[in-house]
N, CA, C and O atoms as a Tinker XYZ file with bonds, in Angstrom:
   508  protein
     1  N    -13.154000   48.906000   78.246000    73     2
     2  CA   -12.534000   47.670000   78.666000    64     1     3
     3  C    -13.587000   46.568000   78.610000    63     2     4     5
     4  O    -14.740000   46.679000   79.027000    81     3
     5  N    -12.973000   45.347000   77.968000    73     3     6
     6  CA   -14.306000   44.257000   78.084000    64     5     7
     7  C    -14.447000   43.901000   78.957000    63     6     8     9
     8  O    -13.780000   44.274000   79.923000    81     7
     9  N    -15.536000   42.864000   79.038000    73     7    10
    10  CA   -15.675000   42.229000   80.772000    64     9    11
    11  C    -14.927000   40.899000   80.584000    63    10    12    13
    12  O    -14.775000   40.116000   81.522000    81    11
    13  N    -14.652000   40.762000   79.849000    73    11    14
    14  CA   -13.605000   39.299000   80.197000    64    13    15
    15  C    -12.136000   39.875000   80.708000    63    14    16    17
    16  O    -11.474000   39.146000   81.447000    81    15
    17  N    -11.534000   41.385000   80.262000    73    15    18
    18  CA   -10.634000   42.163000   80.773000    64    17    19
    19  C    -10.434000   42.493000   82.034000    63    18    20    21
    20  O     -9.481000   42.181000   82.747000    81    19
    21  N    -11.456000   43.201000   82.315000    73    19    22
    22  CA   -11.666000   43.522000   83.182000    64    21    23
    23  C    -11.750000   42.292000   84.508000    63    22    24    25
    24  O    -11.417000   42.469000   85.680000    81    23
    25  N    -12.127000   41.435000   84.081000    73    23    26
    26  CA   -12.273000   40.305000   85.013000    64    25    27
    27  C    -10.790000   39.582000   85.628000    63    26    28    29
    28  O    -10.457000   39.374000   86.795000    81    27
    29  N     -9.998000   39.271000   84.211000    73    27    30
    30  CA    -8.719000   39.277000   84.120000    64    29    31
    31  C     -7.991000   40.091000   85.074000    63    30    32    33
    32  O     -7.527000   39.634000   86.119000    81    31
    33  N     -7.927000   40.884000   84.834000    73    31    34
    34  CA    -7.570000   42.317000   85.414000    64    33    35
    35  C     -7.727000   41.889000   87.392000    63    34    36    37
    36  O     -6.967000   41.971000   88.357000    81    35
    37  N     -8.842000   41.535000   87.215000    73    35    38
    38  CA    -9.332000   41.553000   88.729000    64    37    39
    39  C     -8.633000   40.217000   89.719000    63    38    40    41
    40  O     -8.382000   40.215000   90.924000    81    39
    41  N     -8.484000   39.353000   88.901000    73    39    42
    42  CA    -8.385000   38.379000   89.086000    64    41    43
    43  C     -6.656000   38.364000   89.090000    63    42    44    45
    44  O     -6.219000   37.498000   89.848000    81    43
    45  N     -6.132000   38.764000   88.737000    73    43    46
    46  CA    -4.251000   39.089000   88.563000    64    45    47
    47  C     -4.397000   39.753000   89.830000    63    46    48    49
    48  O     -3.784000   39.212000   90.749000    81    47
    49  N     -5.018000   40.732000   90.099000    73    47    50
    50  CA    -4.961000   41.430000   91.651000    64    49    51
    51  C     -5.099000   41.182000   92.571000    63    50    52    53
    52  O     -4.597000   41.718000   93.559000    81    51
    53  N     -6.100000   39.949000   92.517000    73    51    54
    54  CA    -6.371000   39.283000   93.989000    64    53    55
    55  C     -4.996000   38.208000   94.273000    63    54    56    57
    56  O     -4.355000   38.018000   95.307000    81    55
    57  N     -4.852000   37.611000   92.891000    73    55    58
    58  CA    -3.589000   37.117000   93.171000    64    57    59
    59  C     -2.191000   37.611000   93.247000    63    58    60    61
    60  O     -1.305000   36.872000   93.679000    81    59
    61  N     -1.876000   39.179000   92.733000    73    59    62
    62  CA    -0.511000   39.574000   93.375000    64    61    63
    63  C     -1.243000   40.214000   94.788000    63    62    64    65
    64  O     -0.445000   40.827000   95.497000    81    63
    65  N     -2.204000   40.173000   95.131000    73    63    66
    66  CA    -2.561000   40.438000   96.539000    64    65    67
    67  C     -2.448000   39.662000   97.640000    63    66    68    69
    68  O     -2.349000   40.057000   98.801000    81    67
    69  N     -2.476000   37.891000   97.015000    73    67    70
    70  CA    -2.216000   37.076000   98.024000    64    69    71
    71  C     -0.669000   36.943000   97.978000    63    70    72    73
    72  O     -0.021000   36.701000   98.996000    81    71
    73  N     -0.130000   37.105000   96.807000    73    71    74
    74  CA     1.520000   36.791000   96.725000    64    73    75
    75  C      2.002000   37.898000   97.427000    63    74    76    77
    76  O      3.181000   37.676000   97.700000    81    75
    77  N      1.604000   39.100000   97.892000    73    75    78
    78  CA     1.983000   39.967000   98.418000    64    77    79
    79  C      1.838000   39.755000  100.014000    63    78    80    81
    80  O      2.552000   40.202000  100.911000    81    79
    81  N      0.683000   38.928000  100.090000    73    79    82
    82  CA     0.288000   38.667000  101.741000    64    81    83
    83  C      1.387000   37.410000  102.246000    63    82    84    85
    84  O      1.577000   37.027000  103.401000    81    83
    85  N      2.029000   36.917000  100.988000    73    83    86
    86  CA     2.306000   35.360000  101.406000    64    85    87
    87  C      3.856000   35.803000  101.509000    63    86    88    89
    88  O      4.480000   35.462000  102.514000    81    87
    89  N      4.503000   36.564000  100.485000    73    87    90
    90  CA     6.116000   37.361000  100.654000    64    89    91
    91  C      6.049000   37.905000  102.097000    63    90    92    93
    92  O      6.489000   37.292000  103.069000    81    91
    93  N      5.486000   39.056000  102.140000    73    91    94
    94  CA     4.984000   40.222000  103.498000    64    93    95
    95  C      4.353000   39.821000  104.456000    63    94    96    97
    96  O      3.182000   40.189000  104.361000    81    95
    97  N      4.612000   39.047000  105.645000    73    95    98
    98  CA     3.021000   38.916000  106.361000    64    97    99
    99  C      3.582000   39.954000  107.440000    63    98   100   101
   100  O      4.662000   40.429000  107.791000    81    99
   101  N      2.019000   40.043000  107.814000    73    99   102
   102  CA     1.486000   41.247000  107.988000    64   101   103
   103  C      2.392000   41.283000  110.026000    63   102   104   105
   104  O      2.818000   42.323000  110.527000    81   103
   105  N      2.428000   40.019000  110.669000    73   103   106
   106  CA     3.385000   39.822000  111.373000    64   105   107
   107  C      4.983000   40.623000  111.704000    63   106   108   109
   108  O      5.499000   40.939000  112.776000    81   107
   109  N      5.359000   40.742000  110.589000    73   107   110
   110  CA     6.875000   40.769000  110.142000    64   109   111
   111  C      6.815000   42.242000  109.493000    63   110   112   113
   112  O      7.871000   42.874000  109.467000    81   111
   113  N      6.125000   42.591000  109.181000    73   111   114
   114  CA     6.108000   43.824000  108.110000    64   113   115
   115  C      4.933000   45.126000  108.463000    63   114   116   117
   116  O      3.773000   44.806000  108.202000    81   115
   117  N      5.116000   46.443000  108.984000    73   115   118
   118  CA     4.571000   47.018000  109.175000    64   117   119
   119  C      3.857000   48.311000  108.491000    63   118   120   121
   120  O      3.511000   49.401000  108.945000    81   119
   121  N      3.780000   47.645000  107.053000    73   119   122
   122  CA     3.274000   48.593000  106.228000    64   121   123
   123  C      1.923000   48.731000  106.088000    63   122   124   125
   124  O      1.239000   49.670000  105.683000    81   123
   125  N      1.674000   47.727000  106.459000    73   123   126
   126  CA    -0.323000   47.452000  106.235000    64   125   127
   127  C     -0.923000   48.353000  107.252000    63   126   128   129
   128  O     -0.258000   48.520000  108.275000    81   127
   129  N     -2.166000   49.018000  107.141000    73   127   130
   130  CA    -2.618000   49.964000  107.554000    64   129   131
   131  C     -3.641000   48.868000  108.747000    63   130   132   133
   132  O     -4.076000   47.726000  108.597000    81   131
   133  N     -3.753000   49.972000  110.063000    73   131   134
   134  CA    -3.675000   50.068000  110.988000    64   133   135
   135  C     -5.675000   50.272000  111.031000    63   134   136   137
   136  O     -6.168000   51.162000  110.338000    81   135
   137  N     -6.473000   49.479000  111.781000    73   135   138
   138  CA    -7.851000   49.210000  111.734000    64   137   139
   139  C     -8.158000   50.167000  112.831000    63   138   140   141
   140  O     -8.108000   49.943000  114.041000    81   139
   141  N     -8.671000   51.894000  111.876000    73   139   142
   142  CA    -8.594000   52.974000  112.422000    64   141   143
   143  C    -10.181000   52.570000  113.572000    63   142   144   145
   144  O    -10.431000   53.472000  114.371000    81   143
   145  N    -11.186000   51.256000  113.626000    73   143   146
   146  CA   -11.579000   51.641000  114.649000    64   145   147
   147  C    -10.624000   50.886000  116.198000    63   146   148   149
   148  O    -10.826000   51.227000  117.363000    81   147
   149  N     -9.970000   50.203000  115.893000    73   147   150
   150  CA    -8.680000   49.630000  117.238000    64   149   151
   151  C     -8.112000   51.100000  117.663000    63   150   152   153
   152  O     -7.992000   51.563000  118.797000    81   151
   153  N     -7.808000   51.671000  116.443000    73   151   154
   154  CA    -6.576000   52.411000  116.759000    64   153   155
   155  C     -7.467000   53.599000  117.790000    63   154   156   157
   156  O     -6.971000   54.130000  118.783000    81   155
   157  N     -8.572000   53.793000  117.387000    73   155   158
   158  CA    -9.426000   55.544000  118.118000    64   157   159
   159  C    -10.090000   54.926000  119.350000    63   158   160   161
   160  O    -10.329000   55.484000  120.421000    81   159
   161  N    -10.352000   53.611000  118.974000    73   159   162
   162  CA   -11.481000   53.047000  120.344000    64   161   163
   163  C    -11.237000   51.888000  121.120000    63   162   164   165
   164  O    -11.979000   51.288000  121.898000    81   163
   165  N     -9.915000   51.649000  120.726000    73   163   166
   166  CA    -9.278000   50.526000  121.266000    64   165   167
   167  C    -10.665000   49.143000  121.010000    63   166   168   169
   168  O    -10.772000   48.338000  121.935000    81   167
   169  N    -11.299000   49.031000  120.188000    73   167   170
   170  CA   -12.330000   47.905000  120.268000    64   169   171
   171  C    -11.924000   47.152000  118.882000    63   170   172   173
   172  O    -11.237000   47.617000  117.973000    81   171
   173  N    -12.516000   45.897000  118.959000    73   171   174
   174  CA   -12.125000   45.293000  118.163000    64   173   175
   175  C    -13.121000   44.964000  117.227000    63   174   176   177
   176  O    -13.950000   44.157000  117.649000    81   175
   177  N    -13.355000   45.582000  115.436000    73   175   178
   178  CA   -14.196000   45.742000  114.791000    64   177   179
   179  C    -14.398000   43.871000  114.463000    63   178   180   181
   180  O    -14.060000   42.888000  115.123000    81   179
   181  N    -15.026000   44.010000  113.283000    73   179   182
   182  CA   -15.439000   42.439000  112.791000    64   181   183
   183  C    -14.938000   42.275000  111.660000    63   182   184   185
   184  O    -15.430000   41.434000  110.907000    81   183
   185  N    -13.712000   43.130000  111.232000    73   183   186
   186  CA   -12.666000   43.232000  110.579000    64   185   187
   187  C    -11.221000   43.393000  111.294000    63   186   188   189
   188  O    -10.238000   43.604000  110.584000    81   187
   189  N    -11.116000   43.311000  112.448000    73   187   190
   190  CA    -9.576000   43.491000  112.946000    64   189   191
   191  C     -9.230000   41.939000  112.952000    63   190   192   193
   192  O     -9.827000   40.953000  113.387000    81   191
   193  N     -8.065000   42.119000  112.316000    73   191   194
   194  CA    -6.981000   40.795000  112.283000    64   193   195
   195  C     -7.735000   40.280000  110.408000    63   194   196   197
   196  O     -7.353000   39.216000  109.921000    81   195
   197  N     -8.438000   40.905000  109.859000    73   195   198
   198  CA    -8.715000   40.188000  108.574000    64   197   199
   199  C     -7.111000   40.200000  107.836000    63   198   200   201
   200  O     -6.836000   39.008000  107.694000    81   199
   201  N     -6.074000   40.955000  107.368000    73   199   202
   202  CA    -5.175000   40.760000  106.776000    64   201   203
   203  C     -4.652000   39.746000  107.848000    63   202   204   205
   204  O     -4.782000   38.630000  107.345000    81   203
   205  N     -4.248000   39.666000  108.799000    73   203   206
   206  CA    -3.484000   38.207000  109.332000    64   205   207
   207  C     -4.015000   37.278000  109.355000    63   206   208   209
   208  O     -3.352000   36.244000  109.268000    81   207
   209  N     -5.245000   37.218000  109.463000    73   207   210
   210  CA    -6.330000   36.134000  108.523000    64   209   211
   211  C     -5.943000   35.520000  107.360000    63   210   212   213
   212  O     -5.753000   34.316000  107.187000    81   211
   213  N     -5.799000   36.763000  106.269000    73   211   214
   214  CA    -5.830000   36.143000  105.464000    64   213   215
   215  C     -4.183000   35.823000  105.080000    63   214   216   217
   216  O     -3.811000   34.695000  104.757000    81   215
   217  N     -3.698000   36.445000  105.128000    73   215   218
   218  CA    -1.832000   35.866000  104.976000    64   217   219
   219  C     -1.718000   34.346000  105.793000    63   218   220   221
   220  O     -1.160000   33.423000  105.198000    81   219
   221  N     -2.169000   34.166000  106.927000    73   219   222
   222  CA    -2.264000   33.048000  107.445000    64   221   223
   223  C     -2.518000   31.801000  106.533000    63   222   224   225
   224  O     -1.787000   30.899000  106.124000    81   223
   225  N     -4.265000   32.203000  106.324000    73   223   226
   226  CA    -4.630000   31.340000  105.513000    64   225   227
   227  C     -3.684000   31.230000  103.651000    63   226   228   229
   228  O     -3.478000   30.168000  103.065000    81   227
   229  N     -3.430000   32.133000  103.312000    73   227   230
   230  CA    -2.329000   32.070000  102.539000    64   229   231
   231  C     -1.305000   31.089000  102.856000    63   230   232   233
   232  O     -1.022000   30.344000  101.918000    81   231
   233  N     -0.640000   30.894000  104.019000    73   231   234
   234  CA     0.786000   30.065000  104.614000    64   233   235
   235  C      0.303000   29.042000  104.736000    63   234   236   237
   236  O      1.044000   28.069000  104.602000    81   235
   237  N     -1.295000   28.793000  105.073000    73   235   238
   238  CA    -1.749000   27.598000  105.119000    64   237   239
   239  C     -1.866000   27.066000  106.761000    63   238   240   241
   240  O     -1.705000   25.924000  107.191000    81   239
   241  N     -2.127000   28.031000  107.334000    73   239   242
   242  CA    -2.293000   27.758000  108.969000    64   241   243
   243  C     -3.247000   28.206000  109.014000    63   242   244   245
   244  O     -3.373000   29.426000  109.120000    81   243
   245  N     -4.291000   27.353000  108.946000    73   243   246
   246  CA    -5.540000   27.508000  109.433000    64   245   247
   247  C     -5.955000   27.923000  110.959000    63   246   248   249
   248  O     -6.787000   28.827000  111.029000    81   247
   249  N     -5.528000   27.431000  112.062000    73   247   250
   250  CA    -6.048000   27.793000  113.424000    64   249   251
   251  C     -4.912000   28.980000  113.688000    63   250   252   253
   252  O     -5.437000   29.630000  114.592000    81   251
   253  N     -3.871000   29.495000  113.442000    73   251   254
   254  CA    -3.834000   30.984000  113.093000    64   253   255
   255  C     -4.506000   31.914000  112.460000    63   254   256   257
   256  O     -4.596000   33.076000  112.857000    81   255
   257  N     -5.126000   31.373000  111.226000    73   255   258
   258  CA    -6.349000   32.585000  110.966000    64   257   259
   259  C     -7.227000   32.086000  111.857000    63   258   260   261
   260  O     -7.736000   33.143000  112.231000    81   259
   261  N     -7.772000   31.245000  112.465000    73   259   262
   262  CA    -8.924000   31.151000  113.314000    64   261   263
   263  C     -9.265000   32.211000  114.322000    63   262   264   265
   264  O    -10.222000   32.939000  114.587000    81   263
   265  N     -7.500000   31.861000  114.966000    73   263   266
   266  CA    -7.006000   32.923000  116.593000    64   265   267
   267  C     -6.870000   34.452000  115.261000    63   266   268   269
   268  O     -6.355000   35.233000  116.061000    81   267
   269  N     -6.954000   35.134000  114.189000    73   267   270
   270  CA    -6.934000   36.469000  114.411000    64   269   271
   271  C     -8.233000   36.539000  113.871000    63   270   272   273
   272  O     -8.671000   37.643000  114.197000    81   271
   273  N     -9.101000   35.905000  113.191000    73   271   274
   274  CA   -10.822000   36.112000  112.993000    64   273   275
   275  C    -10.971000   35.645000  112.307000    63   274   276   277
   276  O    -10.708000   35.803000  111.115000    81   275
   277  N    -11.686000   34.545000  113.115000    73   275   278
   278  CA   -12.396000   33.451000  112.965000    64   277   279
   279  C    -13.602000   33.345000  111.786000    63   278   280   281
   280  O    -13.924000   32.420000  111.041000    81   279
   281  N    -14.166000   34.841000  111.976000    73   279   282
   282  CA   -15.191000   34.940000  110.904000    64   281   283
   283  C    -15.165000   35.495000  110.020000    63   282   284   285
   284  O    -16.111000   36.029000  109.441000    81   283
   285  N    -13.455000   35.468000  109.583000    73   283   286
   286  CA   -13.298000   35.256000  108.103000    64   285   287
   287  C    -12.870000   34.286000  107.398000    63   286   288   289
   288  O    -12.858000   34.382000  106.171000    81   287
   289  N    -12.329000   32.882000  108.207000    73   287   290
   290  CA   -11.978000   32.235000  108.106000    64   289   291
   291  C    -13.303000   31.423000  107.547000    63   290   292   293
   292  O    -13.339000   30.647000  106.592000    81   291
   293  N    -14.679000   31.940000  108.662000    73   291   294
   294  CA   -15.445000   30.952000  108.068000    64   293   295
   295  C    -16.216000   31.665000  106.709000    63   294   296   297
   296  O    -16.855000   30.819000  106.084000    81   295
   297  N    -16.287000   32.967000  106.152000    73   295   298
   298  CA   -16.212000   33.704000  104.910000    64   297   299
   299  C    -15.535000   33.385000  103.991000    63   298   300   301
   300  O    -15.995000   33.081000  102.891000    81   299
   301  N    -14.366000   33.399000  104.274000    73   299   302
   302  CA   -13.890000   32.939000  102.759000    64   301   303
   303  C    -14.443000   32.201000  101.790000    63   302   304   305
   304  O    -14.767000   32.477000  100.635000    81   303
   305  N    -14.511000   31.124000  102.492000    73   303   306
   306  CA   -14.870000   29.777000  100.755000    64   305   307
   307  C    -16.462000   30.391000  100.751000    63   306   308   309
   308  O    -16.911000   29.642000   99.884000    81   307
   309  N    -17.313000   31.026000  101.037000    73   307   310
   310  CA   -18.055000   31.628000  100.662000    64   309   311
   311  C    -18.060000   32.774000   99.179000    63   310   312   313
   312  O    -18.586000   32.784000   98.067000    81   311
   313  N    -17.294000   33.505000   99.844000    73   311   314
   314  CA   -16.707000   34.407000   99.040000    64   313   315
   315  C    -16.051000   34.083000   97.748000    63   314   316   317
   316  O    -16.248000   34.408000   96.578000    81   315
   317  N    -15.510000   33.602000   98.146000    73   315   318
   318  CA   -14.239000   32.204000   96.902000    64   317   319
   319  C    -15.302000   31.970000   95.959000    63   318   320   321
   320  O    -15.312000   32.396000   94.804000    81   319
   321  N    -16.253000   31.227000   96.542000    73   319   322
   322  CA   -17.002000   30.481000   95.585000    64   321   323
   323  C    -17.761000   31.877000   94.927000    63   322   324   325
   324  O    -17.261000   32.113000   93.827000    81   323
   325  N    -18.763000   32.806000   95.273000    73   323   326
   326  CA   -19.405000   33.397000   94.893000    64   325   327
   327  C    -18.806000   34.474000   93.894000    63   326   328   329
   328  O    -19.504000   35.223000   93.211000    81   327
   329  N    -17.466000   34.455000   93.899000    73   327   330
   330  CA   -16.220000   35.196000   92.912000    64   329   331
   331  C    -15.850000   34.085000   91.451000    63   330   332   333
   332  O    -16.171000   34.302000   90.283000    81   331
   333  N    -15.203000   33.070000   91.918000    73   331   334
   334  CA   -15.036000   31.943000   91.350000    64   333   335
   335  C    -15.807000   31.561000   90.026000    63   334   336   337
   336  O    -15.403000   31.600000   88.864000    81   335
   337  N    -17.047000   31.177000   90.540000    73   335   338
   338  CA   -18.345000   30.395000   90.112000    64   337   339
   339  C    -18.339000   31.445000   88.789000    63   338   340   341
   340  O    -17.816000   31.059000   87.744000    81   339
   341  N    -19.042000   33.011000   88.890000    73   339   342
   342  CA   -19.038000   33.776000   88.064000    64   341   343
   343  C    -17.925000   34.075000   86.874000    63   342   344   345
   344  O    -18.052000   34.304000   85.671000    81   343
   345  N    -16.878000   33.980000   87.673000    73   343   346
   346  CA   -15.742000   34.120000   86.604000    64   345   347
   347  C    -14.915000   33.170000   85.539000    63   346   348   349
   348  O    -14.119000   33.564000   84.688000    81   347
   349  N    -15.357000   31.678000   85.842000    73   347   350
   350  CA   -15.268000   30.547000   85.569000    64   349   351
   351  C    -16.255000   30.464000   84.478000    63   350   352   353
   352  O    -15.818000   29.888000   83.482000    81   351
   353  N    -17.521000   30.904000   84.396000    73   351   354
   354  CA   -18.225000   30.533000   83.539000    64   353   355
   355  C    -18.221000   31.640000   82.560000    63   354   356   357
   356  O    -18.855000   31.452000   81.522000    81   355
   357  N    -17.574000   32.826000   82.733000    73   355   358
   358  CA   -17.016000   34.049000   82.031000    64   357   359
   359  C    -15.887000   33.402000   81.136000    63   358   360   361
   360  O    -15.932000   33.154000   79.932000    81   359
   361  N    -15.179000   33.258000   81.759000    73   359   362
   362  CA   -14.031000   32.264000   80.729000    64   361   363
   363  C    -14.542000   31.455000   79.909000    63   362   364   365
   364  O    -14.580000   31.690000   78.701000    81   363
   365  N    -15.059000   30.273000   80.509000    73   363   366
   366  CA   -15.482000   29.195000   79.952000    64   365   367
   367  C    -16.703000   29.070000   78.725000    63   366   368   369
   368  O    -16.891000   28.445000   77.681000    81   367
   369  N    -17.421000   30.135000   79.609000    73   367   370
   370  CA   -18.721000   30.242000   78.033000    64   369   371
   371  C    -18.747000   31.766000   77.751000    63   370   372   373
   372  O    -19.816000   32.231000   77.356000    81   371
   373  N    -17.955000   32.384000   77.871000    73   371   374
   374  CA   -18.072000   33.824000   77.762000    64   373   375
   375  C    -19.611000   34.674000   78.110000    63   374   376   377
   376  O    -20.237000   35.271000   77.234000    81   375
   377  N    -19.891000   34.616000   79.031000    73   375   378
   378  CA   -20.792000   34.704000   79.634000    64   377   379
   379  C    -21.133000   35.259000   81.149000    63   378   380   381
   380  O    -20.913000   34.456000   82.056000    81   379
   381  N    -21.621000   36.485000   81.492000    73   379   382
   382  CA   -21.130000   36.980000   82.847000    64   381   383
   383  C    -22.568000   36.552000   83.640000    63   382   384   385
   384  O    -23.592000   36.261000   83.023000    81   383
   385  N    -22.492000   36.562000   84.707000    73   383   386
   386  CA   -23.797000   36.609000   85.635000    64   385   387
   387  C    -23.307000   36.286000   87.125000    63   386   388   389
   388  O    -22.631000   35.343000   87.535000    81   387
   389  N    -23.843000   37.326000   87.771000    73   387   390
   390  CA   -23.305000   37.082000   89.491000    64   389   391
   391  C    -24.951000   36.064000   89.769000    63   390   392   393
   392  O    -26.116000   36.233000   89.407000    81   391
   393  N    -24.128000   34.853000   90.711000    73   391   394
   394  CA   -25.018000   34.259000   91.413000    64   393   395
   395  C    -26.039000   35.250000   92.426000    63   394   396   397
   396  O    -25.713000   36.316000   92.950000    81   395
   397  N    -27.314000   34.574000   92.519000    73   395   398
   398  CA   -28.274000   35.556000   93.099000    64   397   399
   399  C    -28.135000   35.115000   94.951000    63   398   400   401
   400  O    -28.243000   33.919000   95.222000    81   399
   401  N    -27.968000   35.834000   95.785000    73   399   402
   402  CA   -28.146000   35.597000   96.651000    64   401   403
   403  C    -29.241000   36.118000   97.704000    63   402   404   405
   404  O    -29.448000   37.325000   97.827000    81   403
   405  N    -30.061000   34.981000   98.596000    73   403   406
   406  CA   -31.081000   35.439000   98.867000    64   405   407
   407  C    -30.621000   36.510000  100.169000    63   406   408   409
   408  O    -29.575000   36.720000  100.782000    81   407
   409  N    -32.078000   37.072000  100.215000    73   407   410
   410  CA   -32.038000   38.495000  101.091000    64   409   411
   411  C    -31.349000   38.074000  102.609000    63   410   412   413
   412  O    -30.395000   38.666000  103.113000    81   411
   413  N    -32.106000   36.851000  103.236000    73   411   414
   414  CA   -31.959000   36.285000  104.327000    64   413   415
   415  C    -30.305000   35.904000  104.377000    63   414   416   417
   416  O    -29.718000   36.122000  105.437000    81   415
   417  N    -29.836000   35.549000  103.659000    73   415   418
   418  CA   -28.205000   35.447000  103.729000    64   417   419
   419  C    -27.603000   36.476000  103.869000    63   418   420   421
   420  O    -27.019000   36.534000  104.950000    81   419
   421  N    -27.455000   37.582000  103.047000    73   419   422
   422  CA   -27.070000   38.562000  103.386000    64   421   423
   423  C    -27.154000   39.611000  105.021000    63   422   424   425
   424  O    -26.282000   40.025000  105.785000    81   423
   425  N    -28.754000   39.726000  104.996000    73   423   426
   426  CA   -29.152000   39.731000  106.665000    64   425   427
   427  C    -28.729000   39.001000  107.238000    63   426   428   429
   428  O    -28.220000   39.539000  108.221000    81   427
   429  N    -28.540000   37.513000  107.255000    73   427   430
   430  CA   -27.771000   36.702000  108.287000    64   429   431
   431  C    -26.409000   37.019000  108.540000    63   430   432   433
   432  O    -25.898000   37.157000  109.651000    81   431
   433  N    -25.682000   37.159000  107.080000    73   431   434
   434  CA   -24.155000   37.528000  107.193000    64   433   435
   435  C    -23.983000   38.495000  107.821000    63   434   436   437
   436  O    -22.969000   38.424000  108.515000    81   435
   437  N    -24.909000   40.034000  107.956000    73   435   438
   438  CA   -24.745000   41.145000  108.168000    64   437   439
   439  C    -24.772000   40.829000  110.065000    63   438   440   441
   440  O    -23.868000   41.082000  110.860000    81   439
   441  N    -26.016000   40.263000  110.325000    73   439   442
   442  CA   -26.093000   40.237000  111.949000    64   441   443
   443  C    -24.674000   39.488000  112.417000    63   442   444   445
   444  O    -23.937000   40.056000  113.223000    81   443
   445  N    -24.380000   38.355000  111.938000    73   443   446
   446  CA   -23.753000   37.816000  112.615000    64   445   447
   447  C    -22.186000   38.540000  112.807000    63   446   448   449
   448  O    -21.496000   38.414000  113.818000    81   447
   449  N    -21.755000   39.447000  111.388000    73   447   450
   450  CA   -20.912000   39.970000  111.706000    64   449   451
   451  C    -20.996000   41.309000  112.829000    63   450   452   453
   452  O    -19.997000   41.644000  113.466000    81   451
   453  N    -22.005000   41.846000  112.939000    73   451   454
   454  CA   -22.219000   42.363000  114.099000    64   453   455
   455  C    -21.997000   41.776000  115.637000    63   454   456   457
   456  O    -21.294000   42.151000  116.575000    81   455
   457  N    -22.905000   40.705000  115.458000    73   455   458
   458  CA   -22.845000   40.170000  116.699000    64   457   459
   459  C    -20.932000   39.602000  117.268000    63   458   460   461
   460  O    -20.328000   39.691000  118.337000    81   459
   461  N    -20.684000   39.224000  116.332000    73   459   462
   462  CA   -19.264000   38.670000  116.159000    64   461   463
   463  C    -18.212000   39.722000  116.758000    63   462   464   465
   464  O    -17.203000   39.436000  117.404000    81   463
   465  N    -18.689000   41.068000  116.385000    73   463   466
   466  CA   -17.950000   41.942000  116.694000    64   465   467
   467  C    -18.422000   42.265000  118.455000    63   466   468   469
   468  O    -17.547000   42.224000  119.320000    81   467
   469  N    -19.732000   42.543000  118.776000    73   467   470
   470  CA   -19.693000   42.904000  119.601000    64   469   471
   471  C    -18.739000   41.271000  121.059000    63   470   472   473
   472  O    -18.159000   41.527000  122.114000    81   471
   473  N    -18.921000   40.195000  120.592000    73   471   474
   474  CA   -18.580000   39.277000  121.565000    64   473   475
   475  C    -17.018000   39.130000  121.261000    63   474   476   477
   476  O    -16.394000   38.315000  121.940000    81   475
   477  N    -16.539000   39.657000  120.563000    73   475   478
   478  CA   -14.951000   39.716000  120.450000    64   477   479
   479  C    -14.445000   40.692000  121.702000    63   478   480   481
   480  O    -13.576000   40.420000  122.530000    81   479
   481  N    -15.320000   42.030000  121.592000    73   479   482
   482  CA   -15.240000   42.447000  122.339000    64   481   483
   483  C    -15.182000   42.608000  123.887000    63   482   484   485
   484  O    -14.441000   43.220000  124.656000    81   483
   485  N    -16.569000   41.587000  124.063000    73   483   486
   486  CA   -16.768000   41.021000  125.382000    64   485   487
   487  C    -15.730000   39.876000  125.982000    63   486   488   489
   488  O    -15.688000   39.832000  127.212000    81   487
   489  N    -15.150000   39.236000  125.486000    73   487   490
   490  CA   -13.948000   38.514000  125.820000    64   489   491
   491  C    -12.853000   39.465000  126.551000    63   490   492   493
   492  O    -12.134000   39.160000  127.503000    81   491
   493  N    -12.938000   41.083000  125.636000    73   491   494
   494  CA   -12.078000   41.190000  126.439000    64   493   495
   495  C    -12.397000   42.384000  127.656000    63   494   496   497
   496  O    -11.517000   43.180000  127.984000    81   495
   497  N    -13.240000   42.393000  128.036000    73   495   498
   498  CA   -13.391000   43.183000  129.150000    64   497   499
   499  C    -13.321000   42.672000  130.797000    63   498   500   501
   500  O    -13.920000   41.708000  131.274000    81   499
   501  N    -12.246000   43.786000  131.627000    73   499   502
   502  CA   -12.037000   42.828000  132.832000    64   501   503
   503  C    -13.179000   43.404000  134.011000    63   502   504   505
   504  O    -13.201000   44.619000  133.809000    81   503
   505  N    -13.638000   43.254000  134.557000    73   503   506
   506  CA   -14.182000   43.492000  136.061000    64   505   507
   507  C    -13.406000   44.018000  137.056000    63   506   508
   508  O    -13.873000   44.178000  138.184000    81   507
């Protein structure tokens, strides 16, 4: 498979993935799988609520994806772009290359989604 195919390919998926989030939300429809660490530990990972996140942001209600996680809301156009950028210039000059990202970003992204997780958590604990 070439890489302009393959890219294609990838790129049709993310979008019957959002047309699928934007028909189905995840609200209304109980087929989407269940964030096996909620379900065993009742805690809330730094991924719970990402599909109502993102169907949200799909509908275009932003402070609904905020209220189910927030820190994907602020991920995305990150992501977007760092998908985007590469595949754009694949098309355009036939030409592949993932943007380089430095070490410290990644470590930053990594802590904070940690930390993110553990203070989601702390919100909800009662005394």
């Amino acid at each position: 498979m070439s890489l302009r195919l393959r890219a294609n390919v990838i790129a049709a998926a993310l979008c019957a993935g959002a047309a699928v989030l934007y028909r189905f939300p995840p609200a209304q429809y109980g087929f989407y799988p269940q964030c096996p660490v909620f379900r065993y530990a009742h805690l809330y990972c730094p991924g719970c609520g990402l599909t109502r996140a993102l169907a949200a942001l799909v509908h275009g209600q932003l402070d609904e994806a905020i209220h189910y996680n927030a820190l994907a809301v602020l991920l995305v156009p990150c992501l977007l772009l760092y998908f985007v950028v590469p595949y754009w210039r694949m098309v355009k000059d036939n030409r592949f290359g993932w943007p380089v990202v430095p070490g410290w970003c990644v470590n930053l992204t990594v802590f904070s989604a940690l930390l993110f997780g553990v203070f989601r958590n702390i919100s909800h604990v009662t005394l």
